[in-house]
C-alpha positions in Angstrom: 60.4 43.1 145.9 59.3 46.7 145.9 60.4 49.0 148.4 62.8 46.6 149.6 67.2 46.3 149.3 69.4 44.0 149.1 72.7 43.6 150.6 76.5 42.4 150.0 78.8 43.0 152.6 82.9 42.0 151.4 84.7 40.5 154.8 87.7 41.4 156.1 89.7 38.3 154.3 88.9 39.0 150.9 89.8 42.8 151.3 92.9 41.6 152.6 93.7 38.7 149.5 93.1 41.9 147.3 95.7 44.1 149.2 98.2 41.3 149.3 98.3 40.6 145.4 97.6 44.2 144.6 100.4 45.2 146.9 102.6 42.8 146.3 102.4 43.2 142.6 103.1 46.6 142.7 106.1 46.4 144.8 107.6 43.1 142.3 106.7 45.4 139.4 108.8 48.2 141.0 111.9 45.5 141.5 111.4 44.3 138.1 112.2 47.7 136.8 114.7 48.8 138.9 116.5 46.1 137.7 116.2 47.2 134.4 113.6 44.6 133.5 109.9 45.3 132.3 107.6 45.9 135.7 104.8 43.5 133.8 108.1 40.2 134.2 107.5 41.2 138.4 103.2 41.4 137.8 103.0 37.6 136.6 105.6 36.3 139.1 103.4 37.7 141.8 100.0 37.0 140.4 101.4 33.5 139.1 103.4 32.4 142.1 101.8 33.9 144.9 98.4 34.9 144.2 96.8 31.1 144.3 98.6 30.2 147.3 97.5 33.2 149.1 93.6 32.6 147.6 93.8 29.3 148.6 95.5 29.9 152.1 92.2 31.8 153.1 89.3 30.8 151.1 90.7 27.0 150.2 88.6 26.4 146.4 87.1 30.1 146.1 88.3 32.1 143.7 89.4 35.9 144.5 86.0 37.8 144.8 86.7 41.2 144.7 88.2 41.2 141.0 86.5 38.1 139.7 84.2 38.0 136.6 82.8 35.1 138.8 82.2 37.6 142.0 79.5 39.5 139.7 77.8 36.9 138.4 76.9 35.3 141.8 75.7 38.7 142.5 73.7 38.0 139.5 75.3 41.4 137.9 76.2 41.3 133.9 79.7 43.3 133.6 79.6 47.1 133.9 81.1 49.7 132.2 81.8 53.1 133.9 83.9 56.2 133.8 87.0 57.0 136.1 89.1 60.0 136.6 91.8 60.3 134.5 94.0 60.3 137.9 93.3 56.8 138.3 94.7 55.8 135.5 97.4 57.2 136.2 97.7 56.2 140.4 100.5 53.9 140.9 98.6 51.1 142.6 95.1 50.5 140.8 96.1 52.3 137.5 97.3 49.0 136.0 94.3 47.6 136.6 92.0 50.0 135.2 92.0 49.0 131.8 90.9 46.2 132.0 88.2 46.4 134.8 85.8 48.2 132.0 86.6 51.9 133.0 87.1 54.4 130.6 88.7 58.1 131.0 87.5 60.9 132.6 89.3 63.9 132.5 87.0 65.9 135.0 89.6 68.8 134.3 88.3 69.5 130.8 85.2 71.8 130.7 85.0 72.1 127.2 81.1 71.4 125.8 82.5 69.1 123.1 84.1 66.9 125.6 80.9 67.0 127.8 78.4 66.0 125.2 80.9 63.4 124.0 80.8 61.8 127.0 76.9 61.6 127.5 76.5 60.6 123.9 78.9 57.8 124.5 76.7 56.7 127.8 73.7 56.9 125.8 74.8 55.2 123.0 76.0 52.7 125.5 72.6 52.2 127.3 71.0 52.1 124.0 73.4 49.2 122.9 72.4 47.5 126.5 75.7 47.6 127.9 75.0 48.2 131.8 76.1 51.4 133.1 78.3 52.0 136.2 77.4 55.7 137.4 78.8 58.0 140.4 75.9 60.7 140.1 78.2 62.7 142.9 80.8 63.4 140.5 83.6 62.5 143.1 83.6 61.0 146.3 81.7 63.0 149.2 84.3 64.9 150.9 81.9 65.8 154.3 81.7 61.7 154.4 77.9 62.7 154.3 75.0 61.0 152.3 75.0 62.4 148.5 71.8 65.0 148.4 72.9 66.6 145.3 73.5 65.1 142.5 75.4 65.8 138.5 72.4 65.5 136.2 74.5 65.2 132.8 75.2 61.2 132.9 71.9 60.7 135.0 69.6 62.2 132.0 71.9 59.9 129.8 69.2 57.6 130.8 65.8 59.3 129.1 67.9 59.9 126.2 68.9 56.5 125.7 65.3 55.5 126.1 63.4 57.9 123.9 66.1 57.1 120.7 65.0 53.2 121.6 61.1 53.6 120.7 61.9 56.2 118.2 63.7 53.1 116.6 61.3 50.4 118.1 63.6 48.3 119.8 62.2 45.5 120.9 63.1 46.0 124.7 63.2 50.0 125.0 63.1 49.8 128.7 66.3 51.4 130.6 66.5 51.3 134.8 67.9 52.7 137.2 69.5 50.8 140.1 70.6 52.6 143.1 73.6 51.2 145.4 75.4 52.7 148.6 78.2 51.5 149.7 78.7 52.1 153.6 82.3 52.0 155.6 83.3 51.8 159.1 86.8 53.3 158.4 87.5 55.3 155.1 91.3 55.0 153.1 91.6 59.1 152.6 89.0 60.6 155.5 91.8 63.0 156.6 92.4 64.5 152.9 88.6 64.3 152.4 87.7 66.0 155.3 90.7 68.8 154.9 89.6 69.5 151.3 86.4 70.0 152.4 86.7 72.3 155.1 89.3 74.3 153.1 86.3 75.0 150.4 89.2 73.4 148.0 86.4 71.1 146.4 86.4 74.0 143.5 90.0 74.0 143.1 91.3 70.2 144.0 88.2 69.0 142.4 90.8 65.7 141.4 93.0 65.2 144.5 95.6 63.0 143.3 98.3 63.0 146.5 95.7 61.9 148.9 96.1 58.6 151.0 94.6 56.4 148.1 97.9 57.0 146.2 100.5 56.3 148.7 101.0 52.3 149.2 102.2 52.2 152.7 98.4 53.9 153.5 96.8 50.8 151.8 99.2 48.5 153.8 98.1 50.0 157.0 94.1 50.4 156.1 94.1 46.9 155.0 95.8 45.8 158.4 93.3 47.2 160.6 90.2 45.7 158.9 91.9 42.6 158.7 92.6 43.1 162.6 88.8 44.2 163.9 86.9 41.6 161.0 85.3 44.9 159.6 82.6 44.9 156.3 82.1 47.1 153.9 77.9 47.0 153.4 76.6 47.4 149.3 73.0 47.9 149.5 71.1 48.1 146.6 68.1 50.1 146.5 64.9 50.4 144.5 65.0 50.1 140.8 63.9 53.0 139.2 62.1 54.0 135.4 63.8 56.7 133.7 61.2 59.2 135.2 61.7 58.1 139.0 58.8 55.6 139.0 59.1 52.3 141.1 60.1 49.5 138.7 58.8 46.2 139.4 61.0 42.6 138.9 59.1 42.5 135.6 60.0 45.8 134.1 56.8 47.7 134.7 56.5 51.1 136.2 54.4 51.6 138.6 52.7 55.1 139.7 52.9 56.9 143.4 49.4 54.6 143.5 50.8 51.9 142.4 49.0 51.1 139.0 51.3 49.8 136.2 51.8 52.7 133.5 53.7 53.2 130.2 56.4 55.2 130.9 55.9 55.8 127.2 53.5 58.7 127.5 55.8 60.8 129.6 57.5 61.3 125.9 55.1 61.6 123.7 53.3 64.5 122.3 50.1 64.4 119.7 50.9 60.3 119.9 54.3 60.6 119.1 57.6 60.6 121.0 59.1 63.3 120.4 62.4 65.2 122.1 62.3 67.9 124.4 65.4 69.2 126.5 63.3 71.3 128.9 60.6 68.6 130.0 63.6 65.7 129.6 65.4 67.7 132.3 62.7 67.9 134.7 62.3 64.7 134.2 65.9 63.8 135.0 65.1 66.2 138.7 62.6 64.0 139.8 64.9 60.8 139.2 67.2 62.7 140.7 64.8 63.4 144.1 64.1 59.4 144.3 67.5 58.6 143.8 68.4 60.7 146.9 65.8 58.7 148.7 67.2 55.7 148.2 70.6 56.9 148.8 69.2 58.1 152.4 67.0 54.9 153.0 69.9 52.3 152.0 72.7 54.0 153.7 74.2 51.6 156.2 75.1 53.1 159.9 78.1 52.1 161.7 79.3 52.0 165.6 81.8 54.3 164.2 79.0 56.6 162.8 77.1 56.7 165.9 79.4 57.5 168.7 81.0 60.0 166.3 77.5 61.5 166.0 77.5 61.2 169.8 80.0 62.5 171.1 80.2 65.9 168.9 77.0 66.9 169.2 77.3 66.5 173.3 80.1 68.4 172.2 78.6 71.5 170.1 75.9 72.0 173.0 78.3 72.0 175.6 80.3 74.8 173.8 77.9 76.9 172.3 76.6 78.7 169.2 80.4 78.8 168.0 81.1 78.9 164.2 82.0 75.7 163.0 85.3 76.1 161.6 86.4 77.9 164.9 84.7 75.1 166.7 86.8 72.2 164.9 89.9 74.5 165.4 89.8 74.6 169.3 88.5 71.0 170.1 91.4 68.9 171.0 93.1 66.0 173.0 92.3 68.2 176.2 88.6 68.1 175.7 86.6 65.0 176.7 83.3 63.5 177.4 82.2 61.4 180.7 81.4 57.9 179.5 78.0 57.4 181.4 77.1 60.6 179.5 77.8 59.4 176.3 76.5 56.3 176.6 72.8 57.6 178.0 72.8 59.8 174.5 73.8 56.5 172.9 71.2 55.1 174.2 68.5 57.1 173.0 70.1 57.7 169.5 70.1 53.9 169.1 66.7 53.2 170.3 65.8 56.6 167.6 67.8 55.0 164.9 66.0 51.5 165.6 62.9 53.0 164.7 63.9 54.7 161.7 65.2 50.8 160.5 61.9 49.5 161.7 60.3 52.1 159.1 62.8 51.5 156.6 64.3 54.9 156.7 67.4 53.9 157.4 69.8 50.5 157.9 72.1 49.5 160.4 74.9 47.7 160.9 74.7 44.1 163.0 76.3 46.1 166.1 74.0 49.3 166.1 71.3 47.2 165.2 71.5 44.9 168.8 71.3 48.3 170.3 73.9 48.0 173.0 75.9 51.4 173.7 78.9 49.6 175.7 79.5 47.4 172.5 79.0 50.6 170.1 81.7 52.2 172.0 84.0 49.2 172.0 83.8 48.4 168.5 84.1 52.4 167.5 87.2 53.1 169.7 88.5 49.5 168.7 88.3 51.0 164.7 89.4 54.4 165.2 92.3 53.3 167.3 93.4 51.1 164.4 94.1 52.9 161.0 94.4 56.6 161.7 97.6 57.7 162.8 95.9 59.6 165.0 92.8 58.6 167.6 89.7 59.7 166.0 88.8 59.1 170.1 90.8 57.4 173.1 89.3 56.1 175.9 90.8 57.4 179.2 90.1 56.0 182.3 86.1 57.1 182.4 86.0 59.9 179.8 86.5 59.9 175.7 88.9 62.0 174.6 89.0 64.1 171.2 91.9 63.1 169.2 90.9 64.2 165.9 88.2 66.4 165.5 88.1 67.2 161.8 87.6 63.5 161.8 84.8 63.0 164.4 83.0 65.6 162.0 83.8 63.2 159.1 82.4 60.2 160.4 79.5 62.1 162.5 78.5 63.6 158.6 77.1 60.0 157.7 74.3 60.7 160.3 73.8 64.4 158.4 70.6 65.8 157.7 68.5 63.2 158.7 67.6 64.9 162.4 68.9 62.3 165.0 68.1 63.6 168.2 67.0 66.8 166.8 70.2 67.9 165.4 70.6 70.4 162.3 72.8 69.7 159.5 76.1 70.9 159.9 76.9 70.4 156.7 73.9 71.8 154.8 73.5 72.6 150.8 77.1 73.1 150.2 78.3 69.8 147.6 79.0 67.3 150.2 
């Protein structure tokens, strides 16, 4: 209905089927060619041999969700087509699988205007053809590991385009929508190189990091062991569809207004009764979809233990040191600096029963374990999860006190809490491209 999400959350077991056959075809394709034989003979052994027994060893009769057509149809999802950085294409684990999970290139490298408009009039031509469009409106993936606030217009106003050439040639369905999604982690693959690039103002000049952990298979060995371990999810929300002008679609297709009345987004093109183009109003158009679609990216963000006692504990943290700059801040915060536990868990406390509200207001979604509002089991489950997959402690319990382990990691995960005023707090990480 309107105003509301849905949700998808993958388990732990199907994350691990698709590391095992992912991983385990990689590493036959790698014998295969060592031996002198083509790495595709050392593919089909593994997905042949060993990819149904290990399906059915877990799920008995389901079929492998993850990368089944049948996966998006129970979502009730037609396929998608999207683009990808070149760089995965060419990443040793997931680039032979690219091709044929409806990706094409993008080679973010080239800033040619040519290239550029190619690529939006291959989206639009796309839309216009109603072939569903997969979009990352960030451009890349949020190195702060906070909520995206800004976002690349160029694809997003694909979506105008698209639907001002379908009544200029009176299609018979001109409508095009826009669906938000988030997709909220408890643990993230490549939060170290994120969070390093990020700090380093590299985002510029490593715009496409290519040697991060994503590309290394013993990372994806170890990430996919410690959320097999702790039974973590990985929450997909969907949010409010959206007209090409920001308006609240209904499960009909009709826009609604702010007020609520049905409209014809039709009018918003048109001038002296016909529609007609117009680059300056289409892109102010594209900035308020752009504002709604930061909404929803806010409203359907999904909070974990691990986001909340990160939160926690470095803004107990920053007060107790000061007005120090940030940078210098992260630099001197170490193993030898802790928090009391019954401090921690009275901040807890009140940032939970904060956070419940927000939920309640549906500003914001929580997890099952933030959501029951119990600080002992929010710092259980966090320190359980950090202690699992990072080589080193995002936190470690000692005795009565939490100890920093990492702390260019506590301000990764705290960032998903960013700019939404918990408690009061200011944004640490402000208008820079997150």
């Amino acid at each position: 209905g309107a105003g509301s999400g849905s949700e998808d959350a993958f388990d732990s077991l199907t994350l691990l089927t698709t590391g095992v056959i992912l991983i385990g075809a990689y590493s036959m394709g790698e014998l295969s060619r060592r031996a002198r034989l083509p790495a595709l003979l050392g593919y089909l052994v593994v997905g042949l041999l060993f990819g149904p027994k290990v399906v059915g060893l877990l799920f008995g009769d389901a079929s492998l969700a993850p990368i089944h057509a049948g996966a998006i149809h129970e979502l009730g999802l037609p396929p998608l087509t999207y683009g990808a950085g070149l760089n995965l294409f060419r990443n040793p684990i997931v680039g032979k699988f690219m091709f044929n999970l409806g990706a094409y290139t993008v080679d973010r490298r080239k800033r040619d205007p040519l290239y550029k408009q190619t690529l939006k009039e291959y989206a639009t031509v796309a839309l216009e053809f109603g072939q569903d469009n997969l979009f990352f409106p960030g451009g890349t993936r949020s190195r702060s590991g906070a909520v995206e606030r800004r976002l690349k217009k160029g694809l997003l106003g694909c979506s105008v385009a698209a639907y001002r050439n379908n009544l200029q040639r009176r299609r018979e369905r001109p409508g095009v929508f826009i669906v938000p999604c988030t997709i909220s982690y408890p643990l993230v693959l490549e939060a170290s190189t994120l969070i390093d690039d990020w700090l380093a103002e590299a985002g510029k000049s490593r715009y496409i990091i290519v040697d991060d952990e994503f590309s290394r298979w013993e990372r994806w060995l170890d990430f996919l062991r410690g959320v097999f371990a702790l039974d973590l999810k990985i929450h997909i929300r969907f949010g409010q569809a959206l007209d090409p002008f920001g308006n609240v679609v209904d499960g009909e297709g009709r826009s609604h207004d702010p007020r609520g009345r049905v409209i014809d987004p039709r009018g918003y093109l048109e001038a002296d009764g016909e529609v007609v183009e117009d680059p300056i109003r289409d892109a102010e158009y594209t900035r308020a979809l752009e504002h709604r679609i930061v909404g929803e990216f806010e409203r359907e963000n999904v909070i974990h233990s691990t986001h909340v006692l990160a939160f926690v504990c470095f803004e107990l943290l920053r007060r107790s040191r000061g007005p120090d700059d940030l940078y210098r801040f992260l630099h001197v915060i170490g193993p030898e600096h802790s928090l009391p536990l019954p401090e921690v868990e009275d901040e807890l406390e009140a940032c939970l029963r904060e956070l419940s509200d927000w939920a309640r207001h549906d500003r914001i979604r929580l997890s099952e374990v933030v959501a029951a509002g119990d600080p002992r089991e929010v710092v259980r489950t966090a320190l359980r999860s950090f202690g699992t997959y990072h080589t080193r402690p995002v936190l470690e319990r000692r005795g009565v006190r939490l100890h920093v382990g990492d702390a260019k990691l506590l301000f990764y995960y705290r960032n998903r809490l960013d700019g939404y005023g918990l408690r009061g707090a200011p944004s640490r990480v402000g208008d820079r491209h997150v």
